[in-house]
C-alpha positions in Angstrom: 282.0 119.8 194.7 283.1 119.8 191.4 282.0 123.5 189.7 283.9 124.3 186.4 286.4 121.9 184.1 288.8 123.3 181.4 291.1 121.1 179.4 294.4 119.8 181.5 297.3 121.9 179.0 300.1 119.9 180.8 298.9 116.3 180.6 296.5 117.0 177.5 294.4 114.4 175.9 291.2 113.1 177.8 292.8 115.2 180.9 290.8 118.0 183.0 291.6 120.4 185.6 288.7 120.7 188.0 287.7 123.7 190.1 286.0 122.6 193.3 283.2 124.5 195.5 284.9 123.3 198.7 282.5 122.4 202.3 282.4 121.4 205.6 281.2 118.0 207.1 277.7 119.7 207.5 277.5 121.3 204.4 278.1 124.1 204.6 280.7 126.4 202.4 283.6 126.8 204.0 285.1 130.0 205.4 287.9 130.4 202.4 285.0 129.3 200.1 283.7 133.1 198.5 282.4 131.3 195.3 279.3 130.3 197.3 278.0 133.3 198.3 279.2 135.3 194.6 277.2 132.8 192.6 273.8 134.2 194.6 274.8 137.9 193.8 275.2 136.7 190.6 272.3 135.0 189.9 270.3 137.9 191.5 272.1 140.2 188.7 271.2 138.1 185.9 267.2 137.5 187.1 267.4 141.3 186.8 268.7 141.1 183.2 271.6 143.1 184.2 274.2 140.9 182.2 277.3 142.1 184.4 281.0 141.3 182.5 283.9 141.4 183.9 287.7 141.7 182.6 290.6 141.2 185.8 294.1 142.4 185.2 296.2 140.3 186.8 299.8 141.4 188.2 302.4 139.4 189.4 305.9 139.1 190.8 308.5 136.8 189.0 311.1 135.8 191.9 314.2 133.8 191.9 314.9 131.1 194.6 316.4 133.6 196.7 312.9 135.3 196.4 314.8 138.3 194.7 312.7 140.0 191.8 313.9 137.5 188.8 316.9 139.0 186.7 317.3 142.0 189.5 321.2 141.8 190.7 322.2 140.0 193.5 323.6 142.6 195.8 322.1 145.9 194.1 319.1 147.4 192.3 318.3 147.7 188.5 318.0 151.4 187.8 314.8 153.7 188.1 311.2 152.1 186.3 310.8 153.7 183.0 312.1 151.7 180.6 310.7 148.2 181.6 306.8 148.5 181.0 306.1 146.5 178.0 310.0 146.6 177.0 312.4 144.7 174.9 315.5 143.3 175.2 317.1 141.2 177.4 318.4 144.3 179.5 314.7 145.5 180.0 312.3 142.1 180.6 313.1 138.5 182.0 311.2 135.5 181.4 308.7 136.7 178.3 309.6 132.6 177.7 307.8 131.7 180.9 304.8 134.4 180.6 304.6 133.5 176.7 304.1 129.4 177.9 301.8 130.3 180.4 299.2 132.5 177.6 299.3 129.3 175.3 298.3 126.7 178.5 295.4 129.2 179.0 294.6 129.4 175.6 294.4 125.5 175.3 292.8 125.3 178.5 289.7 127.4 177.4 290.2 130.3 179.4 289.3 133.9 178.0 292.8 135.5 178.3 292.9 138.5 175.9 296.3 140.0 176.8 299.4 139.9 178.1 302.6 143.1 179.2 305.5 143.4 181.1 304.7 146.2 183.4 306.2 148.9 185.7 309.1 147.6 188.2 310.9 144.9 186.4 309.8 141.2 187.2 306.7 142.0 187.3 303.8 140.8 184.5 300.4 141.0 184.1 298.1 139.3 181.7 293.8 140.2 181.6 291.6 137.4 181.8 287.9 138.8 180.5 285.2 139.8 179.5 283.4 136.6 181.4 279.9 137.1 182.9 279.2 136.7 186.1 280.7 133.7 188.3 283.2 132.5 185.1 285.3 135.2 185.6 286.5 134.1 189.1 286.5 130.3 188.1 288.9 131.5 185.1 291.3 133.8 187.1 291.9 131.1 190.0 292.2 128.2 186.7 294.7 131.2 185.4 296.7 131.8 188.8 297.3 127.7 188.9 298.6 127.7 185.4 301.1 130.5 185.8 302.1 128.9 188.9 302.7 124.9 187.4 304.6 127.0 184.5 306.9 128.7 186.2 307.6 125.7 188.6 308.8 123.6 185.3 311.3 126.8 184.9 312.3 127.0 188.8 310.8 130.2 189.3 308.5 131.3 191.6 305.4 133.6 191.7 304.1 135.9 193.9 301.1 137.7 194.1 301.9 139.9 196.6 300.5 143.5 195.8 304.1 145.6 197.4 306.9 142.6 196.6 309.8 145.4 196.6 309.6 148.5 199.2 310.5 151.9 198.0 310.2 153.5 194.4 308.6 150.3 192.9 305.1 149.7 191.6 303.0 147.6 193.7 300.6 145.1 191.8 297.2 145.4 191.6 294.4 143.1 189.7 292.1 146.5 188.2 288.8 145.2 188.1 287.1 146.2 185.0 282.7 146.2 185.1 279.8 147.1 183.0 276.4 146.0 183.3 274.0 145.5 179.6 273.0 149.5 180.5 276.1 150.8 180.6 277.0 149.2 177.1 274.4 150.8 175.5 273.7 153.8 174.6 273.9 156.7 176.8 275.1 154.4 179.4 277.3 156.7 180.4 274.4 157.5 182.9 274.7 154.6 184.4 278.2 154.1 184.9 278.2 157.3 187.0 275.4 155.9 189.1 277.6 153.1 189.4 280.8 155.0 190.8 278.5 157.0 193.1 276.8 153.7 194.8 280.5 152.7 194.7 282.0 156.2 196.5 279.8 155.5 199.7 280.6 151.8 200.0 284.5 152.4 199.7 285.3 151.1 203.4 283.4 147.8 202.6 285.4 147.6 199.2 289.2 148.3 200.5 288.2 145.0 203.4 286.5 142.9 200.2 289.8 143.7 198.1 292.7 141.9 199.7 292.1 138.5 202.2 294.0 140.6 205.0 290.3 143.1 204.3 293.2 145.6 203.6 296.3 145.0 205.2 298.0 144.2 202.3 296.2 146.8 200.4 298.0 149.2 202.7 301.5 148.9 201.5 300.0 149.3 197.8 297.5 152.1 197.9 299.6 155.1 199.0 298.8 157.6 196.3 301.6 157.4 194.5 303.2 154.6 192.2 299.8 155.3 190.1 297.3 154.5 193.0 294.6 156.0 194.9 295.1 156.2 198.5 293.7 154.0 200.6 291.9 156.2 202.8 289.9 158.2 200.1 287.7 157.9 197.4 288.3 159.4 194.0 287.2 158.6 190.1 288.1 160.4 186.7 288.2 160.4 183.4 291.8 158.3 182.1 293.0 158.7 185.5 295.7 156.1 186.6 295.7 157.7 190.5 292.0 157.3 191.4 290.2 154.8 193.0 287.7 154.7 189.9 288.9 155.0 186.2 286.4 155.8 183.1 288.8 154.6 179.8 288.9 157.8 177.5 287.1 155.7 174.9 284.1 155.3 177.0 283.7 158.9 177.9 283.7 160.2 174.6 281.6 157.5 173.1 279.2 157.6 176.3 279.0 153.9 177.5 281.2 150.9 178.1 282.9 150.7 181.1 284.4 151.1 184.8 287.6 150.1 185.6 288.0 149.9 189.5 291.9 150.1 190.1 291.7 149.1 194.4 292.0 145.5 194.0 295.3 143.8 195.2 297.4 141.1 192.9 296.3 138.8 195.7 292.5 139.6 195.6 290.0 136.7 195.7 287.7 137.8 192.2 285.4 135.7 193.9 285.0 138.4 197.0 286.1 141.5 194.7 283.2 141.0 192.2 280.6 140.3 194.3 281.1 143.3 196.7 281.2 145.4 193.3 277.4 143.6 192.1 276.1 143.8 195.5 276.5 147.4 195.5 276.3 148.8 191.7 273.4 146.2 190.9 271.2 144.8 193.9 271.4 148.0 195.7 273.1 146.3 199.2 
């Protein structure tokens, strides 16, 4: 069932890609289908005049046919991450060609991209699709994810999602989750944002198993506490603090109001499943 169309960027003119709701013979959603059930949280948010917006950063892998981090040498390592997140130079980031083509196909396509950085272990990318309310910013990532993916097969390179691509001292990749609600954008909402991460801190279980499709298995290999994660197994927030679960931007804390950024999310998330767990808890209260 057809759900959402943006502009084709690869054949252009009258073209469209189509995001489908996908069912089985009796009508029902199917089991991979999380848009279903997300639209109803969302609706229920928006009867309530909450408004919520979302903004997903999006991490991802850039591999070479011999599914070796892209540019990495063939029978060795590059040295230590420090030098690669949002680098220069040709000895420092590979493929800013493909990740450049891939912004301007979203851009034509209609989706609200608003940035783009090389990040931590080199390879690897991310890009931040948002603020969309409600159920558009799922339909945007996955039109995103498909992009990246048809632009990087034109190059011969393949993506991964995978949120731990490269054991050892590497960065995993995550897709932080960033929230607010219309009370937490005005003033003094502040408040409200720390009701939020409370409601959040006693739900954490049900978050880690809404977070990756393994309901944390992947997660696993990611969310060690180090690398700048939170651990799995606990709970934490703070003020500009890359290691906890929950982050409040600096900005927001001194201005009171804004944001939450919720860093647990894996690369290979479905938003669908990741924002609806974060409104059915911070907004209907389930």
């Amino acid at each position: 069932m057809p759900v959402a169309i943006y502009k084709d960027p690869f054949l252009r003119g009258n073209s469209k890609l189509v995001i489908c709701d996908a069912y089985k013979y009796n009508k029902k959603p199917t089991e991979t289908n999380k848009r279903h059930s997300c639209l109803q949280a969302m609706l229920a948010a928006k009867v309530r005049d909450h408004h919520p917006w979302f903004g997903i950063e999006q991490e991802y892998t850039l591999l070479d046919m011999d599914l070796r981090p892209l540019g990495w040498p063939k029978n060795g390592f590059p040295g230590p991450q420090g030098p690669y997140y949002c680098g220069v130079g040709a000895n420092k980031v590979y493929a800013r060609d493909i990740v450049e083509a891939h912004y301007r196909c979203c851009l034509y396509a209609g989706i609200n991209i608003s940035g783009t950085n090389a990040e931590v272990m080199p390879a690897q990318w991310e890009y931040q699709v948002g603020p969309c309310e409600g159920i558009d910013i799922g339909d945007q990532l996955w039109v995103s994810r498909y992009i990246l993916q048809r632009v990087a097969e034109d190059f011969g390179v393949i993506v991964t999602f995978d949120p731990k691509p490269m054991e050892g001292d590497w960065n995993g990749a995550g897709a932080h989750t960033n929230f607010s609600t219309k009370a937490m954008r005005e003033e003094g909402g502040i408040i409200e944002i720390e009701k939020a991460i409370d409601k959040l801190s006693r739900n954490h279980l049900r978050h880690i198993q809404a977070y990756d499709p393994k309901q944390g298995k992947d997660n696993e290999r990611r969310l060690t506490g180090r690398h700048e994660t939170s651990s799995i197994h606990d709970f934490s927030a703070g003020v500009a603090n890359r290691g906890a679960s929950i982050r409040i931007p600096r900005g927001c804390a001194e201005e009171k109001k804004g944001y939450l950024e919720d860093r647990r999310p894996a690369s290979n998330c479905d938003p669908y499943s990741v924002c609806e767990a974060i409104v059915r808890t911070c907004i209907l209260d389930e």
